[in-house]
N, C-alpha and C positions, 0 to 999 in steps of 0.2 A: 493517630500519629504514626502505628504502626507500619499503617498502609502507604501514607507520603512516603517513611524514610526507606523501605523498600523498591517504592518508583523510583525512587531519586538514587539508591543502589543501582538499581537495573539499569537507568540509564547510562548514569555513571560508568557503570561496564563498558557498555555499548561504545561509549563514545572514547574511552580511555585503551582499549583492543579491539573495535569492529568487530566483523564474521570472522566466526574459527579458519583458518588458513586452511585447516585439515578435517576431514572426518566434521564437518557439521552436519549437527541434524538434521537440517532438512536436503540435504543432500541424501544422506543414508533412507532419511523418509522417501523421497523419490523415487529411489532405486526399489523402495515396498510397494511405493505406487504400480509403477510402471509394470512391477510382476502381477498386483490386481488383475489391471488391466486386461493387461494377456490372456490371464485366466477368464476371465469374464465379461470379455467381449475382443474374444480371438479372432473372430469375421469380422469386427465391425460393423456398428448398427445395432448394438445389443438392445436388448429391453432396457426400459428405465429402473424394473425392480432389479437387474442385475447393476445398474450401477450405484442403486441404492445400497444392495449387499456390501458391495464393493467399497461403497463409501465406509459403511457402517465395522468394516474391518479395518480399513486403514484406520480409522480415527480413533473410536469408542476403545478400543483395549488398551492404548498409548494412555488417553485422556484418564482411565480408570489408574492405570497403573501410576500417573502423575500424582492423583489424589492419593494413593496409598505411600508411597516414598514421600508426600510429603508431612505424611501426619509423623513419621519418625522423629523422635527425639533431638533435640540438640541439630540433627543434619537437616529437620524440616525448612526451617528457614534460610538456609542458605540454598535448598535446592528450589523455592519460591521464585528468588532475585534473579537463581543461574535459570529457570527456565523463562523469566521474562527476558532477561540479557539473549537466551538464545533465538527469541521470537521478532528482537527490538530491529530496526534496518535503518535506526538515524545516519550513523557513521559512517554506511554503506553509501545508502542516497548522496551523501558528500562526495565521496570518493571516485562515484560515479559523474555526478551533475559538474562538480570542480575544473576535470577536464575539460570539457569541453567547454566552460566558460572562459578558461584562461587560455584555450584555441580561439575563440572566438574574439579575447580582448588583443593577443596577437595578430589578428588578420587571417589567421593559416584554416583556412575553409577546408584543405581536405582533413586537416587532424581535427577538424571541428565534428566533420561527418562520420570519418572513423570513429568518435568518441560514444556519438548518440546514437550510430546503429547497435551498439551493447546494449544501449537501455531501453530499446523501443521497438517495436516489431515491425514497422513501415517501411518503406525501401528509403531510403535517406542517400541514394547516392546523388540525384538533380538538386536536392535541395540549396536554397541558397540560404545566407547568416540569416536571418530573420526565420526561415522556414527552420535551419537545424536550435535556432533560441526556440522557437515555439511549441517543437515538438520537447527539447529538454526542460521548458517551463510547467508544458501538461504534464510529462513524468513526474517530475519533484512534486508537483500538487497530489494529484493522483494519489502516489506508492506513498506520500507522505500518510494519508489517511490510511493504507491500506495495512503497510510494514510499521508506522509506528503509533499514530492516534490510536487505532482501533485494537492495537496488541495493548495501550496502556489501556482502554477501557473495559476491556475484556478482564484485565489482572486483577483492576479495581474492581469488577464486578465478580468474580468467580476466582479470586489467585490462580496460582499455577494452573490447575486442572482448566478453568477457562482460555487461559491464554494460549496453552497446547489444543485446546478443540479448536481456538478462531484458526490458529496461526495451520496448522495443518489443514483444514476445511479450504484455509485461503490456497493452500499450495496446490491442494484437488482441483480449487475450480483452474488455478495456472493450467494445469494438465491437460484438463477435461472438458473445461465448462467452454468447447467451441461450441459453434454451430456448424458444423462442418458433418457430412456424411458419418463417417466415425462415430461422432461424439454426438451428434444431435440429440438423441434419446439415452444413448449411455452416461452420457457427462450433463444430462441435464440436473440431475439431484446434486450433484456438486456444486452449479453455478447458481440454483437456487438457494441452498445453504447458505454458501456467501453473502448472496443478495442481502437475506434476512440475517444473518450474524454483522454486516456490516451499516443496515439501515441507521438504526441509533447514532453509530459512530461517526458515522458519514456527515452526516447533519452537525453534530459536533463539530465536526472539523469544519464545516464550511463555515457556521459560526466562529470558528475562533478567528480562521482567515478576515471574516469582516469585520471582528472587531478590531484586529491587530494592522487593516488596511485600509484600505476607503470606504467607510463601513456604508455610506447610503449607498453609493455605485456596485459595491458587492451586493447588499442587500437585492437591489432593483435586479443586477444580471441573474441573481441565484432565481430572484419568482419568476423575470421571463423567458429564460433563459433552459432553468435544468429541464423542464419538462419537455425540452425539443430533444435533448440528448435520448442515446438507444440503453442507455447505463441506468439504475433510478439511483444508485449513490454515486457515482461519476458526473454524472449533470448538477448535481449539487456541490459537489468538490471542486470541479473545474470552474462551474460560471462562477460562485463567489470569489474564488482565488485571483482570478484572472478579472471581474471586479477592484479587488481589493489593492492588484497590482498597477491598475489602469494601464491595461495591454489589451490588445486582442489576441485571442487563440481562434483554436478550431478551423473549420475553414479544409480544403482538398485535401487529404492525403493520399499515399499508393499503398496500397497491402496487397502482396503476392501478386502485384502486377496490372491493380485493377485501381482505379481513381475512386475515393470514395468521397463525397461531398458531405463532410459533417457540418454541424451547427455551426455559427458563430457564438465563438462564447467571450466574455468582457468587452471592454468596449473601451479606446485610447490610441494609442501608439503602434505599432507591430512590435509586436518581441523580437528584444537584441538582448545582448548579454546581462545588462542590465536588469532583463528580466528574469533570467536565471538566479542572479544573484539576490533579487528580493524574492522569490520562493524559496529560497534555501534559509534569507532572513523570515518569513512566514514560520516558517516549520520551527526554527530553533527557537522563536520568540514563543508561539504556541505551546511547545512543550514546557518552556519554562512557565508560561502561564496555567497550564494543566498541574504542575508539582505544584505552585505554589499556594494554588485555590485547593485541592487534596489536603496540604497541608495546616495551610488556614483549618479547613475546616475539622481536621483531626484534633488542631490546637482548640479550638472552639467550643468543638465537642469532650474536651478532658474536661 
């Protein structure tokens, strides 16, 4: 029961003040990133064991030092909630995805496109309404698994100290885990990390998505579907969500200039706003569904 009424704190947080305005941590963590880096793969192209080192400094001292402030007295448990609150990205993902749905149900295409090049790294200036819903539909699916399912499964599985190893692990691979000249071999152990700290989770979420959507048509997109994706938990997140929605995604996008021809993922309608708005209902239905089987089963288990 313990464990429910602290998710449901942490969210609670989240959703009642967002990301710190100021000085969040994983900004300040970034900025530790980024001096790694430097240090340990200042040419570019480093070895993989330097980006292993690399990893193993940014994370493991944090993640230790997490466990130890939180076995303290009376402040343990309040520093458990504040480090899920600072791992959590519900509120965020809103604030994000909201714009550009309410551009989108306005008509006003270029504030639509302004909105979704913040959240997405593809060139987004040709696209048209259906193109700029689809690319804001995969985001909210996506970062929904990424910023918030997987930060609560991680808290549930390991409190604080887990949730500062997912949540930082996750922001190395942001950094690192290109495939790009740079990064190929140095950011490899970061994007691998990921991979495997988000595998469980991933799966998770694309379950919840189908139970809380079109559970056969999710189901059917996720088996023939994820395994085309270049992602192994991204092809599971998107095809059942995008199932669950009866939408299609995937399909051409542009990054740095160059057409990539992705998968098709779900199968219906083309994304328009409407489909923004049922990934955003996904996510918040999900997590209520995540607090309240936690809780169920805390009550169950008393």
């Amino acid at each position: 029961m313990s464990l429910g009424l602290a998710l449901c704190a942490g969210v609670a947080l989240d959703v009642a003040l967002g990301e710190p305005r100021r000085h969040h941590p994983l900004v300040l963590f970034g900025r530790l990133a980024e001096r790694l880096e430097a240090r340990f793969n200042a040419h570019g192209g480093g070895w993989r064991s330097h980006g292993v080192s690399a990893w193993c400094l940014a994370v493991l001292p944090l993640t230790v030092l997490t466990w130890g402030l939180v076995q303290l007295p009376l402040l343990g448990g309040a520093l458990e909630i504040l480090a899920l609150y600072a791992a959590l990205g519900l509120r965020s993902l809103h604030e994000h995805a909201l714009p550009v749905l309410d551009a989108l149900r306005r008509g006003d295409l270029p504030a639509a496109r302004a909105g979704v090049a913040r959240v997405v790294s593809r060139d987004t200036s040709a696209l048209d309404e259906h193109g700029v819903a689809r690319a804001a539909t995969e985001s909210v699916l996506e970062n929904g698994s990424d910023a918030v399912f997987a930060a609560l499964f991680w808290f549930a599985v390991a409190g604080a100290p887990g949730v500062v190893l997912y949540r930082l692990a996750n922001t190395l691979d942001a950094m690192w885990g290109y495939r790009t000249e740079r990064f190929e071999r140095f950011g490899w152990a970061a994007a691998r990390i990921d991979d495997a700290l988000n595998y469980v989770p991933a799966r998770l979420t694309a379950l919840t998505y189908a139970l809380l959507g079109q559970t056969r048509r999710a189901l059917a997109c996720w088996r023939r579907q994820a395994p085309q994706w270049d992602s192994p938990n991204a092809g599971p997140v998107m095809a059942a969500g995008a199932g669950a929605l009866g939408v299609e995604l995937g399909g051409a996008a542009v990054y740095h200039g160059e057409v990539h021809q992705r998968p098709a993922l779900g199968e219906g309608a083309p994304a328009d706003a409407e489909s923004i708005a049922g990934a955003l209902s996904l996510l918040r239905r999900g997590v209520a569904l995540w607090l309240v089987v936690v809780l169920l089963g805390g009550w169950l288990h008393a």
